[in-house]
C-alpha positions as CSV (number, residue, x, y, z in Angstrom):
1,X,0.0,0.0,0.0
2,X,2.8,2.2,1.2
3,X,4.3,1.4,-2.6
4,X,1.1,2.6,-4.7
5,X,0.9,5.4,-2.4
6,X,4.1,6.6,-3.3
7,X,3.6,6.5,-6.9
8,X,0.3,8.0,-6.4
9,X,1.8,10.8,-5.1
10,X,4.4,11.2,-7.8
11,X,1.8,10.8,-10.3
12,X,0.3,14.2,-9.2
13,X,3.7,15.8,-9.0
14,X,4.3,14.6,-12.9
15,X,0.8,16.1,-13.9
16,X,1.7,19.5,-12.2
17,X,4.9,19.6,-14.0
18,X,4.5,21.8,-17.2
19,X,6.8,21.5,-20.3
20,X,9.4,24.3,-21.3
21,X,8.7,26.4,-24.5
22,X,11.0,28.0,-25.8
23,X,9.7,29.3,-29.2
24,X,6.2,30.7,-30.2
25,X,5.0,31.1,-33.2
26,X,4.6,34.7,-34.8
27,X,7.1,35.7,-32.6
28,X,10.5,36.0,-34.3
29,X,13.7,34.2,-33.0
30,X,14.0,32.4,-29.4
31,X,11.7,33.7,-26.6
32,X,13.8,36.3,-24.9
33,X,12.2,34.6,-20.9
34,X,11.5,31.5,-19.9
35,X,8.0,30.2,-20.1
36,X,6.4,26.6,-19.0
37,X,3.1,25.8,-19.9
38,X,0.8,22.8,-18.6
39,X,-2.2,21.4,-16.8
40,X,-3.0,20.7,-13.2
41,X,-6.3,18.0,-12.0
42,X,-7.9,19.4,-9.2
43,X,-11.1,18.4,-7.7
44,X,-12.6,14.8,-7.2
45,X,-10.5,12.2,-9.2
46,X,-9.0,15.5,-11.0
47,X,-11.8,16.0,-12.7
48,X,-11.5,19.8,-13.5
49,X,-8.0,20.7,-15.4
50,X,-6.7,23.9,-15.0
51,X,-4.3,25.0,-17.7
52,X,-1.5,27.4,-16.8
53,X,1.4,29.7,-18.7
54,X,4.4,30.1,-16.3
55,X,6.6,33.0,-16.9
56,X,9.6,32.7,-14.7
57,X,11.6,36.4,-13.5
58,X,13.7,38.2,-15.7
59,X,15.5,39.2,-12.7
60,X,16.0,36.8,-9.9
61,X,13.3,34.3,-10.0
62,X,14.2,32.1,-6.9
63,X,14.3,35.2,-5.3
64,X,11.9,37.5,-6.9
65,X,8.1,37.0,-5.4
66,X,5.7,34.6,-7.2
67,X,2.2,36.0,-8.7
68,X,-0.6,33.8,-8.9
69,X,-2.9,36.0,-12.0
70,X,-6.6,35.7,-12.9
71,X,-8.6,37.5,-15.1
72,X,-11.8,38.8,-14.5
73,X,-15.3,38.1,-16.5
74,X,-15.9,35.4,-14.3
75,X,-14.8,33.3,-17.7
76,X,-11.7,35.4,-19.1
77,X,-8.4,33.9,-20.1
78,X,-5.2,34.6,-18.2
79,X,-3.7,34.7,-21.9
80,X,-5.5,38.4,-21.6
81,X,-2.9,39.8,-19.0
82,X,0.2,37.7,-20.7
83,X,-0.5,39.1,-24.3
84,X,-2.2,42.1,-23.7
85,X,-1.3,43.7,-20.6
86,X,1.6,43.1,-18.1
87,X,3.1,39.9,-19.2
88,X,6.2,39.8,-21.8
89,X,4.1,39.6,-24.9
90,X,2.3,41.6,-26.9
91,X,0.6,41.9,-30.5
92,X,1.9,44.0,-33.3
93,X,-1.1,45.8,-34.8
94,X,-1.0,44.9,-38.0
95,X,-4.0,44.7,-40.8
96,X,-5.1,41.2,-40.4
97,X,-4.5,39.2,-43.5
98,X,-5.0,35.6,-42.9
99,X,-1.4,34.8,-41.6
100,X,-0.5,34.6,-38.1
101,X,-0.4,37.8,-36.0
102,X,2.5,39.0,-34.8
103,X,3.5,38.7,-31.5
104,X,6.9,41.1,-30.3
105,X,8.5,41.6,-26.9
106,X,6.9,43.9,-24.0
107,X,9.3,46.0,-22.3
108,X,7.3,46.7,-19.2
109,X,6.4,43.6,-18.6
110,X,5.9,42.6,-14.6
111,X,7.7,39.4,-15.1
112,X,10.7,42.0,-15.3
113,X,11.1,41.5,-11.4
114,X,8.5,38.3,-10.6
115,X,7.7,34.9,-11.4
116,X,3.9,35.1,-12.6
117,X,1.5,32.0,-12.7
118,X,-1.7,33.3,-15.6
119,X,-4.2,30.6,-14.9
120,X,-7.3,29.9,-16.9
121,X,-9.8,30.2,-14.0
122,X,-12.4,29.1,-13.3
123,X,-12.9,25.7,-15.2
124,X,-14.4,26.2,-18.8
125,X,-12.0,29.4,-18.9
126,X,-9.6,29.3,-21.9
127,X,-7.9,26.2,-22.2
128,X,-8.9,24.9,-18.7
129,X,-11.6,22.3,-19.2
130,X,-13.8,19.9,-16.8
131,X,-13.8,15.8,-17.3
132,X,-17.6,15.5,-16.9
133,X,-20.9,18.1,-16.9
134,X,-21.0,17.7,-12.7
135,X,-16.9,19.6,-12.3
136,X,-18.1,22.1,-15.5
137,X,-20.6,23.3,-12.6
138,X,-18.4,25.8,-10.7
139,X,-19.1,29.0,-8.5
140,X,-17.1,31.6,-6.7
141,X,-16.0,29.0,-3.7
142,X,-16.2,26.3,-5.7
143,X,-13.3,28.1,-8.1
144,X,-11.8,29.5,-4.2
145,X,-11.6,25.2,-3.6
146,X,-9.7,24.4,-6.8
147,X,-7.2,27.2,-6.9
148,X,-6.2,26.0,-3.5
149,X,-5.7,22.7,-4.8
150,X,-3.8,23.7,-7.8
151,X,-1.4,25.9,-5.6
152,X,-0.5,23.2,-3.2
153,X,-0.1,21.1,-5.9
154,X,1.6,23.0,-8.4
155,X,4.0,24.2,-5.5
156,X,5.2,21.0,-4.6
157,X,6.2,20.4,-7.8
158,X,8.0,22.9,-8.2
159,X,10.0,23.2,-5.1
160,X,12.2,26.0,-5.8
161,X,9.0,28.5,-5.7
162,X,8.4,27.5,-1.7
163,X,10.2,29.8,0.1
164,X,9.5,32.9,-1.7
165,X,6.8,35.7,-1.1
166,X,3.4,34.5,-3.0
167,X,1.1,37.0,-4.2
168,X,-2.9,36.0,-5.1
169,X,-3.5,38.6,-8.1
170,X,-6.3,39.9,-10.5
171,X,-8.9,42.0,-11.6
172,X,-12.1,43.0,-12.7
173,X,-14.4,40.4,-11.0
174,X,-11.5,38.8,-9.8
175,X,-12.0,40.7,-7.0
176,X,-15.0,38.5,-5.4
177,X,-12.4,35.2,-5.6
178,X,-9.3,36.7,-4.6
179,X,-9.5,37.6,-1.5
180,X,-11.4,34.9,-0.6
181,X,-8.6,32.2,-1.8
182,X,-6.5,34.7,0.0
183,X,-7.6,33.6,3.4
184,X,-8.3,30.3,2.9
185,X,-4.8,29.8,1.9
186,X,-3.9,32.1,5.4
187,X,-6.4,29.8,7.2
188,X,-4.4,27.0,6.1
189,X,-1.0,28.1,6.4
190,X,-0.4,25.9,3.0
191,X,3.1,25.9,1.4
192,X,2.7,29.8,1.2
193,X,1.2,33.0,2.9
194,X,2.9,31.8,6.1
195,X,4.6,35.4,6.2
196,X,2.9,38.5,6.7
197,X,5.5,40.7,6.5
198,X,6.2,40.4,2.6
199,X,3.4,38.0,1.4
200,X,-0.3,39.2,0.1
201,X,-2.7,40.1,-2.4
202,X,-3.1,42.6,-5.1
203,X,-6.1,44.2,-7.6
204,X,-7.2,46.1,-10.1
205,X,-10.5,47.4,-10.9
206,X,-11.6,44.5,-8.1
207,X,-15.2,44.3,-8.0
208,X,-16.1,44.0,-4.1
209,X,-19.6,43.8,-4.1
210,X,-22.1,44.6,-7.4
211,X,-24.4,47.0,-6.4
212,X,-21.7,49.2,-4.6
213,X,-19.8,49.6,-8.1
214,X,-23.2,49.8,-9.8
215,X,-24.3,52.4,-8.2
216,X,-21.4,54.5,-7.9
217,X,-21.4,54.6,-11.4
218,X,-23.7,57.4,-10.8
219,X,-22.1,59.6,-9.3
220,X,-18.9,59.0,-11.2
221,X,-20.1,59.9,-14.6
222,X,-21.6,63.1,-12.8
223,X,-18.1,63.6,-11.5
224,X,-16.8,63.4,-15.5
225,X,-19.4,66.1,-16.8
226,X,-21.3,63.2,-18.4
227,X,-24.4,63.9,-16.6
228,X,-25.8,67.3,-15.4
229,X,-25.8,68.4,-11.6
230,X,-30.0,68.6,-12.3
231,X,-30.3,64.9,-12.8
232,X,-27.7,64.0,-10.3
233,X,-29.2,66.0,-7.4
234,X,-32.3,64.3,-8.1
235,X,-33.4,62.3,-5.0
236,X,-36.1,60.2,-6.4
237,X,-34.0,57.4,-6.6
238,X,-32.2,57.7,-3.3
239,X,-29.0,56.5,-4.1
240,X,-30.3,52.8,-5.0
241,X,-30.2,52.6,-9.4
242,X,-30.2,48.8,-9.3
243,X,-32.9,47.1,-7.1
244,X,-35.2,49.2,-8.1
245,X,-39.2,49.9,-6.4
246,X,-41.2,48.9,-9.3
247,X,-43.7,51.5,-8.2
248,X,-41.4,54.1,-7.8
249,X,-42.4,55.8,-11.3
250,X,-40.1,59.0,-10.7
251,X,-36.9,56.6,-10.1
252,X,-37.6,54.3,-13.1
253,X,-38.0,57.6,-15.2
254,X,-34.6,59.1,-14.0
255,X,-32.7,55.8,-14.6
256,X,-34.3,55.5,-18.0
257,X,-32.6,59.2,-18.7
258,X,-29.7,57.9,-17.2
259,X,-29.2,55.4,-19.4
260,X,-29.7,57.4,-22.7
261,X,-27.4,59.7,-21.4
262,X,-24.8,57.3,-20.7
263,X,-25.1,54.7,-23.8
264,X,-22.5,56.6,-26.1
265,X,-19.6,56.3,-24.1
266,X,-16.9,53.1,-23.7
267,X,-17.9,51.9,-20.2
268,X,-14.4,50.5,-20.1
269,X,-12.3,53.6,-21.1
270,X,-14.7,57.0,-21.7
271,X,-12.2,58.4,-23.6
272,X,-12.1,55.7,-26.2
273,X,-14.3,55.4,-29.0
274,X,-17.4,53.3,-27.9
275,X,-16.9,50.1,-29.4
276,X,-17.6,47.6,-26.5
277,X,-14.9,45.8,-25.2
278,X,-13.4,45.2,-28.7
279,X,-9.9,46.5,-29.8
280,X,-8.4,45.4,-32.5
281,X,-5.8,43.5,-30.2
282,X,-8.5,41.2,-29.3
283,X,-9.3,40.3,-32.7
284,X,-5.6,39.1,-33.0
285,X,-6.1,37.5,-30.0
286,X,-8.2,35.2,-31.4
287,X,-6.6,34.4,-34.7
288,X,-3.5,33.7,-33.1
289,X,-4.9,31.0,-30.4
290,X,-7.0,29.2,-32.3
291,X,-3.9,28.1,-35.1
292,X,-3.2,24.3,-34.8
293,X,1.1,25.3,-34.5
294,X,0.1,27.3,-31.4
295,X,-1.7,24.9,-30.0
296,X,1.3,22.1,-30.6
297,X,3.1,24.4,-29.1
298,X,1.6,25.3,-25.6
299,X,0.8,21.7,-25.5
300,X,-2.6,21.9,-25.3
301,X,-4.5,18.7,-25.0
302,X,-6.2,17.8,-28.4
303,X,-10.0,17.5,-28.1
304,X,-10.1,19.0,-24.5
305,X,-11.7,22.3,-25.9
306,X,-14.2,22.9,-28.6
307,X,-13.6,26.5,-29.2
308,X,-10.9,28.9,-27.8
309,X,-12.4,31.5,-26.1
310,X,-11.1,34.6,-24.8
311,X,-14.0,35.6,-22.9
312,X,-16.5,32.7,-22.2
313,X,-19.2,34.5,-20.8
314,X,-21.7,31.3,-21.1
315,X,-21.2,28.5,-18.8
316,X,-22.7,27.6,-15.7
317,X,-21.2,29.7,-12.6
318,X,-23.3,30.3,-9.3
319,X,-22.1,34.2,-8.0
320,X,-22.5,32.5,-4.3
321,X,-19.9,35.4,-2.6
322,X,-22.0,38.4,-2.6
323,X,-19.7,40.6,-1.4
324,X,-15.4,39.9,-0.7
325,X,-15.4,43.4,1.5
326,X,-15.2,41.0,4.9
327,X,-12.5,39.0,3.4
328,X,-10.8,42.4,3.0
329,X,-11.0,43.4,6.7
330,X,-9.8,39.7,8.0
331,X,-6.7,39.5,5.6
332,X,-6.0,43.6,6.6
333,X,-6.5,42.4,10.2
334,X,-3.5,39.8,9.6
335,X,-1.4,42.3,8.4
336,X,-1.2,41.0,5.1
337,X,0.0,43.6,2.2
338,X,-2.6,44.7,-0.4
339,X,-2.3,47.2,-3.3
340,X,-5.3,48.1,-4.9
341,X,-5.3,50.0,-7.7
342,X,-7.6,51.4,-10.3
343,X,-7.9,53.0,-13.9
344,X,-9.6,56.4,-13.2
345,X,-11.9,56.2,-16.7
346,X,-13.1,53.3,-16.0
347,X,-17.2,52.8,-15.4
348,X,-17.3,49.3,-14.8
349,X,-15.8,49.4,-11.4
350,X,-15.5,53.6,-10.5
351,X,-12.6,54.4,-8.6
352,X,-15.3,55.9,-6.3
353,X,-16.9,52.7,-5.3
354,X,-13.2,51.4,-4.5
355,X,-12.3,54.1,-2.2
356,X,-15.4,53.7,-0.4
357,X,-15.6,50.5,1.0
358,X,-12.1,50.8,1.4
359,X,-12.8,54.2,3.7
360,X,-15.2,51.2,6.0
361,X,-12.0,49.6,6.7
362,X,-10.7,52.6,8.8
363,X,-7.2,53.1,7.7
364,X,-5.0,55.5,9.2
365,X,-3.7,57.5,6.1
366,X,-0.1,57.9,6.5
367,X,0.5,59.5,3.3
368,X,-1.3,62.7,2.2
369,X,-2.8,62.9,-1.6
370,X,-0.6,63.8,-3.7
371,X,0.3,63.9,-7.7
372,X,2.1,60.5,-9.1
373,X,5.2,60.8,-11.2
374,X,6.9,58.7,-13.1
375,X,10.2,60.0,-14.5
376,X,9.1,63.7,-13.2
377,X,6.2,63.7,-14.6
378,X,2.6,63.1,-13.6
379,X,1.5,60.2,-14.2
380,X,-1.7,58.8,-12.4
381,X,-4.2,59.4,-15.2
382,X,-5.8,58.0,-18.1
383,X,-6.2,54.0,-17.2
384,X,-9.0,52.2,-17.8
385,X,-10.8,49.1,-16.7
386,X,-7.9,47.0,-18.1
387,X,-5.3,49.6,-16.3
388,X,-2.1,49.0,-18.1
389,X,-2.8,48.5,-21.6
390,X,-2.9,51.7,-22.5
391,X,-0.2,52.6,-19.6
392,X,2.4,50.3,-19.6
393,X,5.1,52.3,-18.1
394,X,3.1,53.7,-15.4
395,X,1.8,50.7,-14.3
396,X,4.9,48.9,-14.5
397,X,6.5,51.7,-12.1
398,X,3.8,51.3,-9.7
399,X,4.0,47.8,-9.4
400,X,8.0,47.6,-9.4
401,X,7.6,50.4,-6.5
402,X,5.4,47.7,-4.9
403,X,6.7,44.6,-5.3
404,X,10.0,46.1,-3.9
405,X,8.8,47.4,-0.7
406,X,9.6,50.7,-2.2
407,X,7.2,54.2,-1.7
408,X,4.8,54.6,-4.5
């Protein structure tokens, strides 16, 4: 028994392990970091496969802290932040003509100074798929459950990783998940987040609870000029725009002007042109992950997926955390570090909303408000609801600053 235990348990270390690539196509020459790519089982009898890109530091990285990344949606590929806004790659916008996209080097890339993990998260996310229709039903703790299992796992196969700072990272609605994996990895003192001093969590844009973001997006497009002071000063409503009193006629009638007022801007960057969530990035995106060589070559699973997605928006998910803000207070309680940051033209989640339910928490403020520069100038403007795509250097000095234990 002792025998088949032990190859049990090197079993799950050999399905953790990932496999090295070191070319990709549409990108020219040898890749310039080192990148693993592979799938870890979690769940019962594995059942749920979580698929993974590694990029290892640029600097140190068995000293430089570890990043555990998920994208938002709930349902959006971690390929989002490693192609299109802090990892090493990026597109070259070209005119699509029916050859690969082109893929060149980022120079602000976080993985400059740490190891980052982008996971396809939650099952049915990218290239992470489920065995059977019972593990492709998955919720906010049910995701929480499986990224636990997929660190402890992942970390034991990869021993070198152990004994550095681990931080849990995302954005978008990764900030309902986050924090909750956060604790329950501090709860459980597994492998990592054993050390306050220089271990935590970091978001962007997080979403902390819906009608608190909803709602503020009120008073943040008032704040832009978007809507006039008449409308906003309007109390029929009484601050509530979601769950709404069907017989309160006057309230229905202001959110209906509301709307119309605000259906011509970008929700996720007012200054852009108001085409969704589309850029032409996104386009290449998809062109370049659905090509048979790229596939070889992350060592995806033949038949695992029927269609790449970046955003997979239609699978089943149960929202069962309604809010993370309590998750929030117990890790600050800890003494656990936290950056949250966020794009300030950005409606989705209003930088309003974020500041005030992290005003509930009762910080001291130790540092007064004051401009951000970044090579002497100002800098802390302009971001949107994916922060660094449009602000690569800014964001990259920020989180540099951060990482480092280093003033903002």
């Amino acid at each position: 028994m002792a025998l088949l235990l032990f190859f049990f348990y090197l079993s799950q270390l050999a399905l953790a392990h990932g496999s090295a690539v070191k070319f990709l196509p549409g990108f020219e020459g040898p890749l310039p970091f080192e990148l693993e790519t592979g799938y870890v089982g979690v769940g019962d009898s594995e059942e749920a496969q979580f698929f993974y890109y590694l990029v290892k530091s640029e600097g140190k990285p068995k000293d430089d802290p570890l990043l555990l990344w998920l994208t938002g949606g709930p349902g959006c590929s971690a390929f989002s932040a490693l192609a299109l806004e802090i990892g090493p790659l990026k597109f070259k916008v070209d005119v699509y003509n029916g050859s690969l996209p082109t893929l060149v080097y980022n120079p602000y890339a976080w993985t400059k100074v740490s190891n980052i993990i982008f996971i396809d998260s939650p099952v049915g996310t990218g290239f992470s798929y489920a065995r059977n229709n019972r593990a492709a039903q998955t919720s906010d703790l049910k995701q929480v459950h499986h990224l636990h299992q997929f660190l402890r796992k992942w970390l034991m196969a990869h021993p070198d990783f152990i004994s550095i700072p681990v931080y849990v990272s995302g954005d978008s609605y990764s900030g309902i998940p986050v924090p909750v994996l956060a604790q329950e990895i501090s709860n459980g003192k597994t492998l990592t987040l054993t050390s306050c001093r220089d271990e935590g969590y970091m978001l962007r844009n997080p979403i902390t609870r819906r009608n608190l973001e909803e709602n503020f997006m009120i008073s943040y497009v008032h704040r832009m000029g978007i809507i006039s002071d008449e409308l906003y000063e309007k109390k029929n409503c009484k601050g509530e725009y979601q769950n709404i009193d069907p017989d309160n006629k006057a309230c229905l009638a202001d959110v209906r002007y509301l709307d119309e007022s605000t259906s011509g801007i970008n929700k996720v960057h007012i200054l852009r042109p108001n085409c969704g969530w589309n850029t032409y990035e996104l386009y290449l995106c998809l062109y370049w992950a659905i090509d048979a060589d790229v596939r070889n070559t992350l060592h995806i699973r033949k038949g695992s997926i029927a269609k790449w997605l970046r955003c997979n928006l239609e699978f089943p998910y149960d929202s069962d955390v309604p809010t993370s803000f309590p998750y929030h207070a117990i890790l600050s309680a800890k003494g656990y570090r936290a950056l949250i940051y966020s794009g300030d033209h950005d409606t989705v989640v209003p930088y309003l909303a974020t500041q005030a339910w992290i005003r509930f928490l009762n910080y001291p403020i130790i540092d007064d408000w004051r401009p951000w520069k970044v090579q002497g100038q100002i800098a802390g403007s302009g971001g949107g609801h994916t922060a660094p795509d449009k602000k690569p250097a800014e964001y990259f000095a920020m989180f540099r600053r951060w990482i480092s234990g280093q003033p903002l």
